[in-house]
VOTOR-514551 format. One record per residue (C-alpha): y, x, z; residue number from 0. Coordinates in Angstrom, 3 decimals, decimal comma, padded with zeros to 6 digits. Layout:
BEGIN
+----------+----------+----------+-----+
!        Y !        X !        Z !   i !
+----------+----------+----------+-----+
!        Y !        X !        Z ! NUM !
...
+----------+----------+----------+-----+
//
This chain:
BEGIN
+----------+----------+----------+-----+
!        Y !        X !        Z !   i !
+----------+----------+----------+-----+
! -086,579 ! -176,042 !  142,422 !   0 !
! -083,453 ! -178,429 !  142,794 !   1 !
! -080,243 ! -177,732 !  142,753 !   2 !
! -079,459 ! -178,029 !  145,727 !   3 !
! -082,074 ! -175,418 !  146,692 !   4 !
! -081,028 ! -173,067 !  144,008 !   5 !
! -077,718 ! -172,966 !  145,454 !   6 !
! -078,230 ! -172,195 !  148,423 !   7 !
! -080,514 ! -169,383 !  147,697 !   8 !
! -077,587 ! -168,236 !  145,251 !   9 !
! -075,504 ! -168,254 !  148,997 !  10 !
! -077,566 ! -166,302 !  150,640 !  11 !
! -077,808 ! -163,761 !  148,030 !  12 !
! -074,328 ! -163,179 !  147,682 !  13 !
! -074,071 ! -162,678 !  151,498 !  14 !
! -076,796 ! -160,265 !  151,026 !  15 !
! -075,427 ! -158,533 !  148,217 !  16 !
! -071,602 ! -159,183 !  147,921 !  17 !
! -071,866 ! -159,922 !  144,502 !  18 !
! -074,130 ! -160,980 !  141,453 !  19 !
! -073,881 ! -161,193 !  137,890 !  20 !
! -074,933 ! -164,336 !  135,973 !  21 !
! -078,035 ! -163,204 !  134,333 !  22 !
! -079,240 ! -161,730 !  137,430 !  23 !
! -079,109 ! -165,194 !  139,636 !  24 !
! -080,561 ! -166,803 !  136,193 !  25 !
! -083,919 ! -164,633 !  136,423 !  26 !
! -084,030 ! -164,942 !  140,357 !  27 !
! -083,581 ! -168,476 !  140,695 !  28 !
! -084,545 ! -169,762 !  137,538 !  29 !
! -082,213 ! -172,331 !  135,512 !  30 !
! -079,838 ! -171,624 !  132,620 !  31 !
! -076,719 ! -169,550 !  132,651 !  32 !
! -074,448 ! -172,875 !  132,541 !  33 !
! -077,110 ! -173,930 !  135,348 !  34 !
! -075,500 ! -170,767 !  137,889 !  35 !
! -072,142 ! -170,945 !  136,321 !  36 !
! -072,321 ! -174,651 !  138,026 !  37 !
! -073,539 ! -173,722 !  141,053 !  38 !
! -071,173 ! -170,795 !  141,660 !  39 !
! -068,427 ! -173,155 !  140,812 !  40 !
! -069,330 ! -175,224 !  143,583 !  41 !
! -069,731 ! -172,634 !  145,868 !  42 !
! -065,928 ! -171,436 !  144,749 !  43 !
! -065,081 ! -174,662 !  145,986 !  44 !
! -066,237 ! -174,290 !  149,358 !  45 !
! -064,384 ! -170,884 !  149,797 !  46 !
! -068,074 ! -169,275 !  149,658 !  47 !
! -067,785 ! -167,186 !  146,421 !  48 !
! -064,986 ! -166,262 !  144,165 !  49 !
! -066,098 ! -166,610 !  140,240 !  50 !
! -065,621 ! -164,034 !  138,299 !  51 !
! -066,044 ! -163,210 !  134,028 !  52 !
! -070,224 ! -162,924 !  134,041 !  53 !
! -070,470 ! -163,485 !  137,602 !  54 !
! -068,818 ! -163,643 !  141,357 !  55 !
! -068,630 ! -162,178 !  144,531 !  56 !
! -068,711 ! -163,181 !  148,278 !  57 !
! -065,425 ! -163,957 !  150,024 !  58 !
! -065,092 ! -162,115 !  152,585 !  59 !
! -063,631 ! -163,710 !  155,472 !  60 !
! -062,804 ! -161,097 !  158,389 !  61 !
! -059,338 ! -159,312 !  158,562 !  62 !
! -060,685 ! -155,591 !  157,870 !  63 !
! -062,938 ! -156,481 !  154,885 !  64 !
! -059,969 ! -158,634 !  153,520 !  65 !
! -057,709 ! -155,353 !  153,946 !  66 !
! -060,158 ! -153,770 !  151,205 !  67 !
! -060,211 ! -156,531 !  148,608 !  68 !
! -057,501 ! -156,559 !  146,048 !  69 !
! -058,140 ! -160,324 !  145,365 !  70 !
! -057,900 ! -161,568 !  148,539 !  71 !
! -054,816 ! -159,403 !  149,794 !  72 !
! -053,209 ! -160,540 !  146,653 !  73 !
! -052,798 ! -163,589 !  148,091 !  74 !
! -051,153 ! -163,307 !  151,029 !  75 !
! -047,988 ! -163,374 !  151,847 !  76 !
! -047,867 ! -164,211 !  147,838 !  77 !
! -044,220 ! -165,477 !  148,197 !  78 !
! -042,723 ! -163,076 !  150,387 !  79 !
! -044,210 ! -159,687 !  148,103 !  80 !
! -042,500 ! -161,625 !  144,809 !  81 !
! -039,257 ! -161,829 !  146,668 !  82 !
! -039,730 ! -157,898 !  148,106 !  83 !
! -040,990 ! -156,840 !  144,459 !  84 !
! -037,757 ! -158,718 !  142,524 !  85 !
! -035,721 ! -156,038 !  144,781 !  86 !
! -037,446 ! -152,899 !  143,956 !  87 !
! -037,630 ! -153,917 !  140,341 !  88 !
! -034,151 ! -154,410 !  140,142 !  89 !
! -033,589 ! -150,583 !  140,915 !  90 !
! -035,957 ! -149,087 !  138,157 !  91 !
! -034,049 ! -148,751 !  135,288 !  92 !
! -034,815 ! -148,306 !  131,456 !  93 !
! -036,163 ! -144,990 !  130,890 !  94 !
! -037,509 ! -143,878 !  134,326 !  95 !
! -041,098 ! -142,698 !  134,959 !  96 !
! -042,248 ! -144,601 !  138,131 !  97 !
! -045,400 ! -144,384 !  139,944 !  98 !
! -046,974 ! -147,234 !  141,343 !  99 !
! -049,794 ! -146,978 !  143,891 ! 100 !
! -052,827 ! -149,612 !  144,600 ! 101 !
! -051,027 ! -152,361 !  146,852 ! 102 !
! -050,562 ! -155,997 !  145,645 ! 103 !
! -047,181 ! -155,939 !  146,750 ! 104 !
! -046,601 ! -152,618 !  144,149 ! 105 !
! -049,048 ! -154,923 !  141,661 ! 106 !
! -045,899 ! -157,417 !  141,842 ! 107 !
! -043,374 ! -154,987 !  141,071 ! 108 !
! -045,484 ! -154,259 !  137,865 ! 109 !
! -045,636 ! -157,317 !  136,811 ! 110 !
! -041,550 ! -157,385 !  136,989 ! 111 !
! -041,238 ! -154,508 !  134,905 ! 112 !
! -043,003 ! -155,391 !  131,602 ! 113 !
! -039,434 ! -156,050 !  129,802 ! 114 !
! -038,012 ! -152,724 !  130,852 ! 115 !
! -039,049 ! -149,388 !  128,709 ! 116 !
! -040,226 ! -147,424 !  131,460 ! 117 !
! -043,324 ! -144,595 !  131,944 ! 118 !
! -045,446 ! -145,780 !  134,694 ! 119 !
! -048,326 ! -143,603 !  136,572 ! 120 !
! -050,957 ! -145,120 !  138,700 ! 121 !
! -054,120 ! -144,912 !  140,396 ! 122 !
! -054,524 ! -148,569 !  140,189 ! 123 !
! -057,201 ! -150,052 !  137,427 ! 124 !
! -055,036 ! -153,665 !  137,805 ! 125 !
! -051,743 ! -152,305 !  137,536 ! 126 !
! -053,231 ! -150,262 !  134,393 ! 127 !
! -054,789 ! -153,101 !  133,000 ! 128 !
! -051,727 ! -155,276 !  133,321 ! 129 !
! -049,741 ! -152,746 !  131,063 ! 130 !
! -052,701 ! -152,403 !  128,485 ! 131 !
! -050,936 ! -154,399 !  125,852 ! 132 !
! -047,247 ! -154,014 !  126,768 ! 133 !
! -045,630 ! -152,167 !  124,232 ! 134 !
! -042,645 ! -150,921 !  126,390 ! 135 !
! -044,794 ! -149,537 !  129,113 ! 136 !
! -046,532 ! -146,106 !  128,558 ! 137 !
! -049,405 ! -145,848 !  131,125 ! 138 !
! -050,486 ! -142,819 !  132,733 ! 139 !
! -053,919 ! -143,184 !  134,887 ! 140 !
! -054,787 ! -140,827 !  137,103 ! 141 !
! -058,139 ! -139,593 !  137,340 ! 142 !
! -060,054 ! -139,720 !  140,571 ! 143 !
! -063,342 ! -141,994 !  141,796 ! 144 !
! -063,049 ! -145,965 !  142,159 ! 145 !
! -062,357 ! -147,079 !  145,367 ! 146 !
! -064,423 ! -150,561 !  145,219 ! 147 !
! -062,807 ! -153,670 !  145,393 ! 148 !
! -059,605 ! -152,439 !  145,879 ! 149 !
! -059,782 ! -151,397 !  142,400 ! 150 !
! -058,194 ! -147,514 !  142,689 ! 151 !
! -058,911 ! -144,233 !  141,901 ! 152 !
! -059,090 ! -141,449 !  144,941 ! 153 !
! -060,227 ! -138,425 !  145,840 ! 154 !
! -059,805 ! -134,836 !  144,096 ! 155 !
! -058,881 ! -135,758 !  140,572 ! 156 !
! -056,301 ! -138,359 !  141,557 ! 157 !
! -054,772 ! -135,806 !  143,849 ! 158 !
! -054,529 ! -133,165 !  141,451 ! 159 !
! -053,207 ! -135,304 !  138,387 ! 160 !
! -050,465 ! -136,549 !  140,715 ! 161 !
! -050,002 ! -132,697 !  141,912 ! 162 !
! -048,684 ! -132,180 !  138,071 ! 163 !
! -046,403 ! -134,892 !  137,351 ! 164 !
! -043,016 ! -135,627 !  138,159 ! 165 !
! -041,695 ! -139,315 !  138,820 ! 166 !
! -038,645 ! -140,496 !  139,807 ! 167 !
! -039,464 ! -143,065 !  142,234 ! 168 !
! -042,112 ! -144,253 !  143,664 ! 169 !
! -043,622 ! -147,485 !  144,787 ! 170 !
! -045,962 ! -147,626 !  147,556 ! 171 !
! -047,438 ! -150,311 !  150,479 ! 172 !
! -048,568 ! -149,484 !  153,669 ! 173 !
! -051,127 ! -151,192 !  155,999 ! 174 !
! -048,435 ! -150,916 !  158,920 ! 175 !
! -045,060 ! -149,961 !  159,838 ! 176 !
! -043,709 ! -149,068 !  163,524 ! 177 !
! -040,954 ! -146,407 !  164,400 ! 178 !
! -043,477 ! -143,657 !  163,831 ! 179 !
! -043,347 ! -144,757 !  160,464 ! 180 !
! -045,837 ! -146,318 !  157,814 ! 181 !
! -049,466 ! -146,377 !  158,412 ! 182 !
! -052,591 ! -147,177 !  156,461 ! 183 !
! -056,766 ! -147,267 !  156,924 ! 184 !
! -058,023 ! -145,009 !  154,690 ! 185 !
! -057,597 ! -141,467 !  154,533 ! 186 !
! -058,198 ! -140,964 !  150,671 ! 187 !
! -055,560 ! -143,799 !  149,881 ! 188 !
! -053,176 ! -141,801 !  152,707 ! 189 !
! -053,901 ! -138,578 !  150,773 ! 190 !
! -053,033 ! -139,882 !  147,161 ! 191 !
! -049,961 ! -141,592 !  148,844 ! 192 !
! -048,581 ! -138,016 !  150,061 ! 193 !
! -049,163 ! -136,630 !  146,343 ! 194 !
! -047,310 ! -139,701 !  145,266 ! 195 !
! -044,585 ! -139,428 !  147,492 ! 196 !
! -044,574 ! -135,328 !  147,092 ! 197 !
! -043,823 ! -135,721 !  143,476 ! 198 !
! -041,145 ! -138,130 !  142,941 ! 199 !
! -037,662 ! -137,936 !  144,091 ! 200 !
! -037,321 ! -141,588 !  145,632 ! 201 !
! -039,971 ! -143,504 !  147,451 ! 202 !
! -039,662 ! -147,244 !  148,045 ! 203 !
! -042,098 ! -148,393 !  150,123 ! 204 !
! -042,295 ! -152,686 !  149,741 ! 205 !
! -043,612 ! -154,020 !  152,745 ! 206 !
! -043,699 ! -157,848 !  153,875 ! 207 !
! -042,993 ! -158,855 !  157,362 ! 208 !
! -046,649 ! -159,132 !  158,472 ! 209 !
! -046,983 ! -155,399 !  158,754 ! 210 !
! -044,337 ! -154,638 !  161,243 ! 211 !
! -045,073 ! -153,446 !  164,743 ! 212 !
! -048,823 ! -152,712 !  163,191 ! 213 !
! -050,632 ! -149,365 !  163,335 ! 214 !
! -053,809 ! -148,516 !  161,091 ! 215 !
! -056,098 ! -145,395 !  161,497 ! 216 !
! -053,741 ! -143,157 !  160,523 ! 217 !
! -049,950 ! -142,137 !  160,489 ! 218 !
! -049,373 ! -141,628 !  156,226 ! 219 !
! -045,853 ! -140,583 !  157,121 ! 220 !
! -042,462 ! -140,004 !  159,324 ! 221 !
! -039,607 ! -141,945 !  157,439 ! 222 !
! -037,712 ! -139,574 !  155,742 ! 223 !
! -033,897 ! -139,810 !  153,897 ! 224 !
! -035,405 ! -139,684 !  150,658 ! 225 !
! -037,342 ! -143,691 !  151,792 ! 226 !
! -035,997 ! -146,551 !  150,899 ! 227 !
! -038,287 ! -149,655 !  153,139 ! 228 !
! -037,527 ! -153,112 !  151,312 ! 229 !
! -038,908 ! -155,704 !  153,068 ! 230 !
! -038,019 ! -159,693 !  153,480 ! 231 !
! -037,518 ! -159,625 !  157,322 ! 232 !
! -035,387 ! -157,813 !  159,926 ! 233 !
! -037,576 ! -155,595 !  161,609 ! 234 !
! -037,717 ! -155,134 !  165,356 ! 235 !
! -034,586 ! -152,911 !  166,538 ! 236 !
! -036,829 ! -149,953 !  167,245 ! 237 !
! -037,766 ! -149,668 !  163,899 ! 238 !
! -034,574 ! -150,254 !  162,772 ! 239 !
! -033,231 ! -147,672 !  164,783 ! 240 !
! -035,773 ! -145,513 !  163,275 ! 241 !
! -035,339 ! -145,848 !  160,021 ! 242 !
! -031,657 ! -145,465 !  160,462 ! 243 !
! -032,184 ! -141,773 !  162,398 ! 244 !
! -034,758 ! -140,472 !  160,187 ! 245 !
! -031,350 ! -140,961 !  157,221 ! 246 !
! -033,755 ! -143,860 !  155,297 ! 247 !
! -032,593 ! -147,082 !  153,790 ! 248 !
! -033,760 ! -150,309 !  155,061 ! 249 !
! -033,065 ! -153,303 !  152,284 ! 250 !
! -033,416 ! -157,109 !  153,233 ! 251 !
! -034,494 ! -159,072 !  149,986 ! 252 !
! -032,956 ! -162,560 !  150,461 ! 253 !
! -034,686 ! -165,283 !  149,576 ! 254 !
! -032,313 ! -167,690 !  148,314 ! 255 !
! -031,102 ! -164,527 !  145,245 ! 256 !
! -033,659 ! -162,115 !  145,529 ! 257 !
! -030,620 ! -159,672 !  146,398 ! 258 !
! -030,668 ! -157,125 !  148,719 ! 259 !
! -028,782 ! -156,392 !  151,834 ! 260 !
! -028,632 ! -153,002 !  153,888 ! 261 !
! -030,089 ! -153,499 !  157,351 ! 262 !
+----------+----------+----------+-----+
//
């Protein structure tokens, strides 16, 4: 078999199969494990597969699929959800327990907080992960069953370790935001996002400018006075208007001082 050959038979596996470990591809297609390790390189290259420690998975291109992969949401709008996440950050202070759901943009605001002595709780393996050897950070996971790529816990168990814990703020995404209020896809992430916001006293939802004026499968809430929406872009007047009647804060992040502004 050439190499050529091998790698495309490695494609067409991974759009069969989404993803594939090293050793597996080895004893399919024959070759050494350096031998795939090339080939998915090149295939990384061409925006085919994404490489991964012992293996890689496909790249999915459509909008939907890219909604339920972590790596691939996590880069866009990169700039704009470092700019949003310098804001929130700036309003957890030392000593506050805040909860952090499974959106890249809250993934940001994680990665901000790594200086500050704070008690985080999360359904989000990445988040966790990224706190696994910070000292100053004491990580509480929530139970629950892992939500595939998107790399969170859901269903009963999450729901019922967030029904016991108090937090004082906070931090969730949303899928879309329009004067009914914020939206997202999936009814287990919508469910864990209502314990989340049911047990702490603030919510800050960090949304980036691409989610305005969208709706998803289902309404996760009405803003409420106890929301704060930070995002990096006015949003349309209705919304505004919205936010403003529901008694809910709307903060601009600028992005010449990553400073806020009330909208």
């Amino acid at each position: 078999m050439t190499n050529r050959q091998r790698i495309e038979l490695i494609n067409t596996y991974l759009r069969e199969h989404k993803y594939a470990d090293l050793r597996t591809l080895a004893a399919r297609f024959g070759g050494s494990l350096s031998t795939v390790r090339r080939a998915l390189d090149l295939l990384e290259e061409r925006g085919i597969a994404r490489r991964h420690h012992g293996g890689a998975s496909l790249i999915e291109t459509d909008a939907l699929t890219q909604d339920f992969d972590f790596p691939a949401r996590l880069r866009r709008q990169a700039d704009e959800k470092f700019i949003i996440a310098g804001l929130v950050a700036a309003q957890v202070k030392p000593g506050m327990t805040i909860i952090l759901d499974g959106g890249t943009t809250a993934y940001a605001v994680a990665r901000l907080l790594a200086e500050k002595r704070v008690r985080v709780i999360t359904n989000s393996l990445p988040v966790a992960s990224l706190f696994s050897e910070v000292s100053n950070v004491e990580t509480i996971v929530t139970g629950g069953i892992g939500y595939g790529r998107l790399g969170i816990l859901v269903g009963p168990l999450c729901e019922q370790s967030l029904d016991q814990v108090h937090a004082d703020l906070a931090v969730l995404g949303g899928t879309g935001v329009t004067e009914k209020g914020i939206w997202n896809h999936n009814a287990l992430i919508i469910s864990a996002q209502r314990r989340m916001i049911a047990a702490a006293d603030r919510t800050c939802f960090a949304i980036d400018a691409s989610k305005f004026g969208r709706m998803a499968l289902s309404l996760t809430t009405p803003f409420e006075p106890r929301f704060t929406i930070v995002t990096d872009t006015r949003p349309a007047p209705a919304v505004i208007k919205a936010v403003h009647a529901a008694g809910a804060t709307l903060l601009l992040a600028s992005r010449r001082r990553r400073a806020g502004a009330r909208a």
